[in-house]
PDB file of the backbone (N, CA, C, O) and the ligand in Angstrom, with CONECT records:
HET    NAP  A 101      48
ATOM      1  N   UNK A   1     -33.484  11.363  56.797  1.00  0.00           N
ATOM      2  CA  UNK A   1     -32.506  12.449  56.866  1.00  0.00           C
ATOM      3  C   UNK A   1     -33.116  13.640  57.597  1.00  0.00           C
ATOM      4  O   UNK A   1     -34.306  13.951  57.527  1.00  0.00           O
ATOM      5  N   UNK A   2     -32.062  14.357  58.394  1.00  0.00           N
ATOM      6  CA  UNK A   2     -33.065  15.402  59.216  1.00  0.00           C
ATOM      7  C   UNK A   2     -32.279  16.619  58.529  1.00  0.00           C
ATOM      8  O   UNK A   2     -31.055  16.697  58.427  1.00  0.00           O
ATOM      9  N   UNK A   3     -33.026  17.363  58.172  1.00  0.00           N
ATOM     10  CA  UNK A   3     -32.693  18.520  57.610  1.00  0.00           C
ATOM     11  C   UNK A   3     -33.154  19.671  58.806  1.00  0.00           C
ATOM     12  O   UNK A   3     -33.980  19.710  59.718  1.00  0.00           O
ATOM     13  N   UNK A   4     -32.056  20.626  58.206  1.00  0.00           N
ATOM     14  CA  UNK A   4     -32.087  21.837  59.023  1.00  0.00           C
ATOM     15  C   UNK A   4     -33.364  22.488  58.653  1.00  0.00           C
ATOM     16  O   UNK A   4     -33.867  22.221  57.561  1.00  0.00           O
ATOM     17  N   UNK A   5     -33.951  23.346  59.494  1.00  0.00           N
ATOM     18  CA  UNK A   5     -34.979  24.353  59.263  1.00  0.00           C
ATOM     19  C   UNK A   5     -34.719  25.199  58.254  1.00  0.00           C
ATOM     20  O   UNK A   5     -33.566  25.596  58.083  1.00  0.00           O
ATOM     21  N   UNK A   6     -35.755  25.599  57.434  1.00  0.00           N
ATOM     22  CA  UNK A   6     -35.150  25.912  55.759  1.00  0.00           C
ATOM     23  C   UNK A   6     -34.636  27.781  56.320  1.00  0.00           C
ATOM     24  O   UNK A   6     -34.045  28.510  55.524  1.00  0.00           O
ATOM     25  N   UNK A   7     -34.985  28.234  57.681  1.00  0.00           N
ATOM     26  CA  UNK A   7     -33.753  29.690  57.606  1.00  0.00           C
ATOM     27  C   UNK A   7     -32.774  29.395  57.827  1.00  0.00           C
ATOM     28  O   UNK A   7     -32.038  30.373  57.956  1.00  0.00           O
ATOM     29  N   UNK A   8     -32.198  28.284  57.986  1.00  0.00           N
ATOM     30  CA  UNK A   8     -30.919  28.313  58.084  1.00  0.00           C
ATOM     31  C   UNK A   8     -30.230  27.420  57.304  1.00  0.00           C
ATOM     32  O   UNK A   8     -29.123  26.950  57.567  1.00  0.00           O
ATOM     33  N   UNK A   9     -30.966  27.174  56.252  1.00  0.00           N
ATOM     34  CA  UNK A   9     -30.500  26.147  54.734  1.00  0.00           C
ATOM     35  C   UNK A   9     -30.139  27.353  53.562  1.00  0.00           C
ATOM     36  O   UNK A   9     -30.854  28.326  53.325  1.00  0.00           O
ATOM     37  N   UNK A  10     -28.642  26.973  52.798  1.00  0.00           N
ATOM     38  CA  UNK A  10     -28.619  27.895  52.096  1.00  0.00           C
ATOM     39  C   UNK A  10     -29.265  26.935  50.973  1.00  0.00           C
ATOM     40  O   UNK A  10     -29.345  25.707  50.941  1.00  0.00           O
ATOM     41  N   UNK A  11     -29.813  28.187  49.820  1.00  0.00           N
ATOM     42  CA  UNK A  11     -30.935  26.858  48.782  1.00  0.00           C
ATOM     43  C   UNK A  11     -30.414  27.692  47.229  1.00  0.00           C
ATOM     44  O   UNK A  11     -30.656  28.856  46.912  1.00  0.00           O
ATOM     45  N   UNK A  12     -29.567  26.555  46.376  1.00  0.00           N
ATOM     46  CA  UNK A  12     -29.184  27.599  45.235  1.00  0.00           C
ATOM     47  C   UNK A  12     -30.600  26.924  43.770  1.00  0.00           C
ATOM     48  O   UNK A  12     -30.813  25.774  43.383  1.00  0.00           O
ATOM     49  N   UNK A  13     -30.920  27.573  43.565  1.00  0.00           N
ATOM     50  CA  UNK A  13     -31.953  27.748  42.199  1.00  0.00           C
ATOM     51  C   UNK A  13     -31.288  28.063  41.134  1.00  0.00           C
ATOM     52  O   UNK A  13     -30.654  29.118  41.186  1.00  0.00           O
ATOM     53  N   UNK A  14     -31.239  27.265  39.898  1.00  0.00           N
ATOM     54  CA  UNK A  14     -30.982  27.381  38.623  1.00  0.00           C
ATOM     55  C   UNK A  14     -32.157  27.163  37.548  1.00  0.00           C
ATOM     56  O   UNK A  14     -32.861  26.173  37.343  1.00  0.00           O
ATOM     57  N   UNK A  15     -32.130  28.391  36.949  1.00  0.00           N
ATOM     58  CA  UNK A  15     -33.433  28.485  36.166  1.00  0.00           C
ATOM     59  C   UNK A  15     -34.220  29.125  36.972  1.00  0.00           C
ATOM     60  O   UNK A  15     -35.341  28.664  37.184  1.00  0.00           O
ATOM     61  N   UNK A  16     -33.784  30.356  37.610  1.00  0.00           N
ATOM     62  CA  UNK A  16     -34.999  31.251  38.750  1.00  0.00           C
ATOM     63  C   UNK A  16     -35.065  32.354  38.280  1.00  0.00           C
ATOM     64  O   UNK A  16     -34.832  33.291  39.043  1.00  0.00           O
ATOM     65  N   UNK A  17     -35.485  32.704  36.529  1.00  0.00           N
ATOM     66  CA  UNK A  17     -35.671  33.843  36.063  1.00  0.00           C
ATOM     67  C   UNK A  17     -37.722  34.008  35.852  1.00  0.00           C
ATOM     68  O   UNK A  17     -38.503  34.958  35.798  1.00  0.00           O
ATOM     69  N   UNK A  18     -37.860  32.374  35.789  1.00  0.00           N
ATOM     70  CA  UNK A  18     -39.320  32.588  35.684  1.00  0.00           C
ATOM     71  C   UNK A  18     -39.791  31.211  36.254  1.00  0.00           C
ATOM     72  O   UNK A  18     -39.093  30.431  36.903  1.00  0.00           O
ATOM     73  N   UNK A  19     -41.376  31.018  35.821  1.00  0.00           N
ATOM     74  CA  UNK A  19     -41.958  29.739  36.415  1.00  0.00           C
ATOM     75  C   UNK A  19     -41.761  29.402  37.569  1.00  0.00           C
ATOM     76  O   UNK A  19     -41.866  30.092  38.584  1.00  0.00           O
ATOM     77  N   UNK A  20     -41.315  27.774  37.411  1.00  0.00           N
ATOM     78  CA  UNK A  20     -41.238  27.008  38.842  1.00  0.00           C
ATOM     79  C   UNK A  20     -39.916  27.278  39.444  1.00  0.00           C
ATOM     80  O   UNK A  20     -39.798  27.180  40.665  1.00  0.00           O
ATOM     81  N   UNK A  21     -39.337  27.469  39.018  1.00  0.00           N
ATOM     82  CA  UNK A  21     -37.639  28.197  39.423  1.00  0.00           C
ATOM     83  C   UNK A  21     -37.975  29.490  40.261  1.00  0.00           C
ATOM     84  O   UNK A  21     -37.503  29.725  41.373  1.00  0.00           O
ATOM     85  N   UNK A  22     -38.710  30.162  39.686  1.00  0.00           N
ATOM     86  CA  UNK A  22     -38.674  31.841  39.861  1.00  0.00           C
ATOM     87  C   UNK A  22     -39.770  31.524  41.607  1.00  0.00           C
ATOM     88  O   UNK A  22     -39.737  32.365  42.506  1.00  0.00           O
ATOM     89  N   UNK A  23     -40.382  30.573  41.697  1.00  0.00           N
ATOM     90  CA  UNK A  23     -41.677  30.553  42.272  1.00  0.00           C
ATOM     91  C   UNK A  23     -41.275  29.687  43.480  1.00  0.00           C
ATOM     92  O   UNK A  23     -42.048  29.557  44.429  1.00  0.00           O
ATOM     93  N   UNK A  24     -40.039  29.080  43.447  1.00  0.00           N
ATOM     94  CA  UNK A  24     -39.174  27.630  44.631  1.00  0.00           C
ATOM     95  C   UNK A  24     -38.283  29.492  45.219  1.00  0.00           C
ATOM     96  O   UNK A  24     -38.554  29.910  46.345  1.00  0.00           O
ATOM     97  N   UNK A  25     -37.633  30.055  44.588  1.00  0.00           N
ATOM     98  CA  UNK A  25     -37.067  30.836  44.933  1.00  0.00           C
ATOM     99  C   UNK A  25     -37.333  31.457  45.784  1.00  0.00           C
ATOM    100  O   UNK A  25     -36.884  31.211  46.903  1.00  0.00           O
ATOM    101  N   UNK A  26     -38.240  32.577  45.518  1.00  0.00           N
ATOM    102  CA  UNK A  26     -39.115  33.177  46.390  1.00  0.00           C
ATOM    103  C   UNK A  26     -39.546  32.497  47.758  1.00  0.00           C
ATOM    104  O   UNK A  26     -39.213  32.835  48.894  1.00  0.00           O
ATOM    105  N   UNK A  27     -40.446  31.355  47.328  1.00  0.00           N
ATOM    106  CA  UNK A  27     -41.046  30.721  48.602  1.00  0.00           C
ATOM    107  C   UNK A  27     -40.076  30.138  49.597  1.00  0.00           C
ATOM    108  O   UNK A  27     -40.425  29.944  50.762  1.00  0.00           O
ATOM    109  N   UNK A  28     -38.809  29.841  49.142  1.00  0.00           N
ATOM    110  CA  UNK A  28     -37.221  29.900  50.197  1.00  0.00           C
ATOM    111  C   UNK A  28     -37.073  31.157  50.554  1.00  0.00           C
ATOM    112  O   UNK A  28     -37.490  31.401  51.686  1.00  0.00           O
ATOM    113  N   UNK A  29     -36.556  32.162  49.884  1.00  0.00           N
ATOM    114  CA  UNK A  29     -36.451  33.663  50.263  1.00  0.00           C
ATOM    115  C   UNK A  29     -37.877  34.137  51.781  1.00  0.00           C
ATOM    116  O   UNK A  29     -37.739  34.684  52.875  1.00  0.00           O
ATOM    117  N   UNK A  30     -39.193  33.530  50.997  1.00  0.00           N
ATOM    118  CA  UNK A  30     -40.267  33.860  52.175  1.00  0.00           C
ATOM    119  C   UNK A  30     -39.739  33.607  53.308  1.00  0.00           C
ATOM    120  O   UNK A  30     -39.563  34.576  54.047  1.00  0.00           O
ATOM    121  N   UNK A  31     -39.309  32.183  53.816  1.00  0.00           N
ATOM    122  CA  UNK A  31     -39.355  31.221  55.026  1.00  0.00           C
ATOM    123  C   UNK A  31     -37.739  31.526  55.423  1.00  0.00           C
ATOM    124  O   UNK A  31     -37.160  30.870  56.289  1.00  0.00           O
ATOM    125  N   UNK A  32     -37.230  32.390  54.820  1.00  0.00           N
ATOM    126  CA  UNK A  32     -36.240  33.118  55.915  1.00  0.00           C
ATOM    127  C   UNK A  32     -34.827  32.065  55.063  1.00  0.00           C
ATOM    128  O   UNK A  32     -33.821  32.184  55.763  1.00  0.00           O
ATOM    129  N   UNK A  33     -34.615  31.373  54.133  1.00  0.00           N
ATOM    130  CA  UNK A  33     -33.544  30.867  53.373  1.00  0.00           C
ATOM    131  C   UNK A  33     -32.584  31.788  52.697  1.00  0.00           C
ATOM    132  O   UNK A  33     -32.929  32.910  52.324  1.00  0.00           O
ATOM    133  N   UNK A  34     -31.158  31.229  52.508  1.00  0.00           N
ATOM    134  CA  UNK A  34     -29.994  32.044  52.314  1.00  0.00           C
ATOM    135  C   UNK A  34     -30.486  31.027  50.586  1.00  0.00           C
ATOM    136  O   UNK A  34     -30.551  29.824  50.334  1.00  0.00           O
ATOM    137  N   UNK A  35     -30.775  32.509  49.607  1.00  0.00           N
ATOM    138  CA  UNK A  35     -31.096  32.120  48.257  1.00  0.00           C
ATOM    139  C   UNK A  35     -29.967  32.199  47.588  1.00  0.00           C
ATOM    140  O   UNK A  35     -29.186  33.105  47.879  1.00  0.00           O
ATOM    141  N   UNK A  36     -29.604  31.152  46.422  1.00  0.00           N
ATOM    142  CA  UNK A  36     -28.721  31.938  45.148  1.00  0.00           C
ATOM    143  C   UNK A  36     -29.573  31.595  44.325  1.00  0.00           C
ATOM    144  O   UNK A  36     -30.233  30.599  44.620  1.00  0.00           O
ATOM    145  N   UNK A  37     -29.814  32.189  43.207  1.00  0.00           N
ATOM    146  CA  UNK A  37     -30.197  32.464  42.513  1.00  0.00           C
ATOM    147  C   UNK A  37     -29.300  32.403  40.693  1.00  0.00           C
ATOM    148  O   UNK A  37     -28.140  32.788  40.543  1.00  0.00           O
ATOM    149  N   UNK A  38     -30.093  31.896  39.637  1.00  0.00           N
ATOM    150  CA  UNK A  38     -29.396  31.987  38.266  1.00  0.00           C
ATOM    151  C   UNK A  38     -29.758  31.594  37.358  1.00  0.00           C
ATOM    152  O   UNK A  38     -30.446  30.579  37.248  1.00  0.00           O
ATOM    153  N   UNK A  39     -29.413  32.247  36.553  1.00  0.00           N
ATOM    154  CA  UNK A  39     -30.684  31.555  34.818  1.00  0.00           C
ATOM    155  C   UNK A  39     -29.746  32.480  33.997  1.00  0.00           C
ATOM    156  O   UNK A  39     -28.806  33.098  34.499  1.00  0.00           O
ATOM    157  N   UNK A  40     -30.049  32.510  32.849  1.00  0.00           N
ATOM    158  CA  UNK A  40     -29.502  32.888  31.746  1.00  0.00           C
ATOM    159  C   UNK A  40     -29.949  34.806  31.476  1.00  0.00           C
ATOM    160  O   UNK A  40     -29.453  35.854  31.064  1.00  0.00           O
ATOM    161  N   UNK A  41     -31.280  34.214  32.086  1.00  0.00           N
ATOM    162  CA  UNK A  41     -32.133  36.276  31.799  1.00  0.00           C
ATOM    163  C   UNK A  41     -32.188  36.716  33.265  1.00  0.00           C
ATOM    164  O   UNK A  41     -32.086  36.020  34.275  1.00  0.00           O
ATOM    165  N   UNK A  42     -32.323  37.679  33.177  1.00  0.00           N
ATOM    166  CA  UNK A  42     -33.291  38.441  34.257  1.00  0.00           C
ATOM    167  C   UNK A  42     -34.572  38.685  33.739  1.00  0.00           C
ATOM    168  O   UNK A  42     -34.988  38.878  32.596  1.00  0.00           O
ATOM    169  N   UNK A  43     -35.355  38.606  35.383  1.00  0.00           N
ATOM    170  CA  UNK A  43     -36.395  38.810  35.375  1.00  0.00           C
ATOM    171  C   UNK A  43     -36.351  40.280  36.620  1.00  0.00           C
ATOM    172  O   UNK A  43     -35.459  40.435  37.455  1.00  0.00           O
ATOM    173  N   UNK A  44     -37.685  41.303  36.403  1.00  0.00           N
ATOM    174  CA  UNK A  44     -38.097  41.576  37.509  1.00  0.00           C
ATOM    175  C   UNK A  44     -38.214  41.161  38.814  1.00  0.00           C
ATOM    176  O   UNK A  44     -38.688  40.028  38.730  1.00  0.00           O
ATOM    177  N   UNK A  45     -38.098  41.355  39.636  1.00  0.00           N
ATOM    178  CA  UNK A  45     -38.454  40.645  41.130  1.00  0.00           C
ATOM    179  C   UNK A  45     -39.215  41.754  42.167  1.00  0.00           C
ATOM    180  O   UNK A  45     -38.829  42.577  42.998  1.00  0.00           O
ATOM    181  N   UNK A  46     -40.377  41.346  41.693  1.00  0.00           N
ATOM    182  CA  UNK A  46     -41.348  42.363  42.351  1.00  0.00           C
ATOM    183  C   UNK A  46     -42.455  41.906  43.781  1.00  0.00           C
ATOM    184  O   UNK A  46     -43.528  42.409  44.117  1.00  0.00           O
ATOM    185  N   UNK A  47     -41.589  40.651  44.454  1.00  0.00           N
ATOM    186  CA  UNK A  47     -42.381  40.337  45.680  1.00  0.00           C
ATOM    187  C   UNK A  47     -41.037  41.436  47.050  1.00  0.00           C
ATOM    188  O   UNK A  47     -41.282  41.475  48.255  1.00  0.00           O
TER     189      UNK A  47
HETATM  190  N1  NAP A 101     -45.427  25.120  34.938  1.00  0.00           N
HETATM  191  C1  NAP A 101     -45.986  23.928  35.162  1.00  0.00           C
HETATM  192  O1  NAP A 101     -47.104  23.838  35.689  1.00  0.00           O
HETATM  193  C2  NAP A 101     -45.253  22.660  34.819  1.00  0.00           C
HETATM  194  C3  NAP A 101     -45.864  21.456  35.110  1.00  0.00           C
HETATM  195  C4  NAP A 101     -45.188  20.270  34.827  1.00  0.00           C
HETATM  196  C5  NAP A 101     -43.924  20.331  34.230  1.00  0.00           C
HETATM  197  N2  NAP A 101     -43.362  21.516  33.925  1.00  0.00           N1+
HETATM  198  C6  NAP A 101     -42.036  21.532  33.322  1.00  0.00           C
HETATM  199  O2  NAP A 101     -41.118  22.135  34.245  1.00  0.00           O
HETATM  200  C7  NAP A 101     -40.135  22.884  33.520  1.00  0.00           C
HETATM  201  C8  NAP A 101     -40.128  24.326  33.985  1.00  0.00           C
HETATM  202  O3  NAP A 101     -41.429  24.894  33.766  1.00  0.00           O
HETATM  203  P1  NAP A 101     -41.706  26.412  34.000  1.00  0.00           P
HETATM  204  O4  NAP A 101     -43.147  26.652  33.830  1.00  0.00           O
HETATM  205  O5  NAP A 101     -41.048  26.832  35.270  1.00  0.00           O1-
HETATM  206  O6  NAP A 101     -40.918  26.981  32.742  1.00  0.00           O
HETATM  207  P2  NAP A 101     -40.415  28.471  32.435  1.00  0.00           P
HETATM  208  O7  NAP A 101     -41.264  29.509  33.078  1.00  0.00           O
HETATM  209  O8  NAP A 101     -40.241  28.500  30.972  1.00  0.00           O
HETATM  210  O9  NAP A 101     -39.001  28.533  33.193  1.00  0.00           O
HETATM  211  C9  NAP A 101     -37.930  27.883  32.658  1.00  0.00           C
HETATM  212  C10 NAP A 101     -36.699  28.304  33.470  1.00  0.00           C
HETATM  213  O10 NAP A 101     -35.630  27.498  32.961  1.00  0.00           O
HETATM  214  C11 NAP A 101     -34.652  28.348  32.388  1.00  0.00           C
HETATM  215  N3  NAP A 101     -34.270  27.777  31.096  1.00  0.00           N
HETATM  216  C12 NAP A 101     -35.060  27.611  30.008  1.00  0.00           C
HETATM  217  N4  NAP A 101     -34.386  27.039  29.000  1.00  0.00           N
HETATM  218  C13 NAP A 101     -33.109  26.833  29.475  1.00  0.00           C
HETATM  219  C14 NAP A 101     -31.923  26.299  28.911  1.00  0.00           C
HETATM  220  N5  NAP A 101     -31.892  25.842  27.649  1.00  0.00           N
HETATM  221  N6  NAP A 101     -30.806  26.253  29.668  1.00  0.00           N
HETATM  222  C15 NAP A 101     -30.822  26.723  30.954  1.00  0.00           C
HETATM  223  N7  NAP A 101     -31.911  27.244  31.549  1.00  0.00           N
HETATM  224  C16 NAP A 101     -33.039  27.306  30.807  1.00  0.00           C
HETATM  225  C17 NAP A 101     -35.269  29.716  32.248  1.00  0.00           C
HETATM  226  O11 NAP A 101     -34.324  30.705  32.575  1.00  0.00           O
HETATM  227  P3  NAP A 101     -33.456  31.517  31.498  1.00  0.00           P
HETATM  228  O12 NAP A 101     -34.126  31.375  30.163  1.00  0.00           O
HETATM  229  O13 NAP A 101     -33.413  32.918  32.024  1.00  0.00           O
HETATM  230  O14 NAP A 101     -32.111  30.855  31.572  1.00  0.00           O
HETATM  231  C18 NAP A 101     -36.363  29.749  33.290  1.00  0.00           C
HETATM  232  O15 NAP A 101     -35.886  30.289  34.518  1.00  0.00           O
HETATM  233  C19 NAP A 101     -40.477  22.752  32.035  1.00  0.00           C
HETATM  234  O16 NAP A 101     -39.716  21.709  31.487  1.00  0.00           O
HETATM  235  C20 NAP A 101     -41.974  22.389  32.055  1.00  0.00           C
HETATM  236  O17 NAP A 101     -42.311  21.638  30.898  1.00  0.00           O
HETATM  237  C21 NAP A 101     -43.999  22.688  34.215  1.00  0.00           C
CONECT  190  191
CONECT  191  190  192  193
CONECT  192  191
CONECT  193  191  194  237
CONECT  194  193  195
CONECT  195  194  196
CONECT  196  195  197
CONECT  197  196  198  237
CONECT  198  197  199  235
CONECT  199  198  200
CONECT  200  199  201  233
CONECT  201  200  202
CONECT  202  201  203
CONECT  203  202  204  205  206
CONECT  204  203
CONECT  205  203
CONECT  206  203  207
CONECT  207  206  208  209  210
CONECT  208  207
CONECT  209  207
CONECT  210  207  211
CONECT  211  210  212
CONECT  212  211  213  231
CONECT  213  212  214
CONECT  214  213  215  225
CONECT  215  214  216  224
CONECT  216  215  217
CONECT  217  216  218
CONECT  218  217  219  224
CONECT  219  218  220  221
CONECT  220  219
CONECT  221  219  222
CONECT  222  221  223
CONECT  223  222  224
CONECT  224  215  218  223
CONECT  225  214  226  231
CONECT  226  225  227
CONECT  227  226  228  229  230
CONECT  228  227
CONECT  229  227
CONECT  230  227
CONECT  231  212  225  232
CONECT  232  231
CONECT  233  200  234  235
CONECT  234  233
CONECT  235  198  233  236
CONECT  236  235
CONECT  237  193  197
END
């Protein structure tokens, strides 16, 4: 399967208030990805 280059992949995360959720999130957000984001809490987001 050829996937698009991840800036132009939208990437939704469930369970991205902490851990490995919080940590896939980000590192999509880094490489230029259209994030959603969702979990039950908030967290800070301090990158
Ligand atoms: N960290 C590791 O190195 C590692 C290694 C191997 C396996 N694992 C496994 O991978 C999973 C995630 O680990 P983690 O370290 O990222 O855990 P974590 O920091 O506790 O993160 C759990 C995430 O899942 C959400 N969550 C927790 N309980 C939930 C529920 N009942 N319903 C919906 N969302 C829920 C939390 O968000 P909200 O509470 O805000 O909804 C949070 O965003 C765990 O099952 C862990 O055992 C982790």
């Amino acid at each position: 399967m050829q996937l698009k280059p991840i800036a132009q992949q939208v990437v939704a995360v469930v369970g991205a208030s902490s851990g490995i959720g919080r940590e896939t999130a980000l590192q999509f957000a880094n490489r230029g990805a259209s994030v959603v984001v969702s979990a039950r809490s908030q967290s800070g987001w301090s990158h």
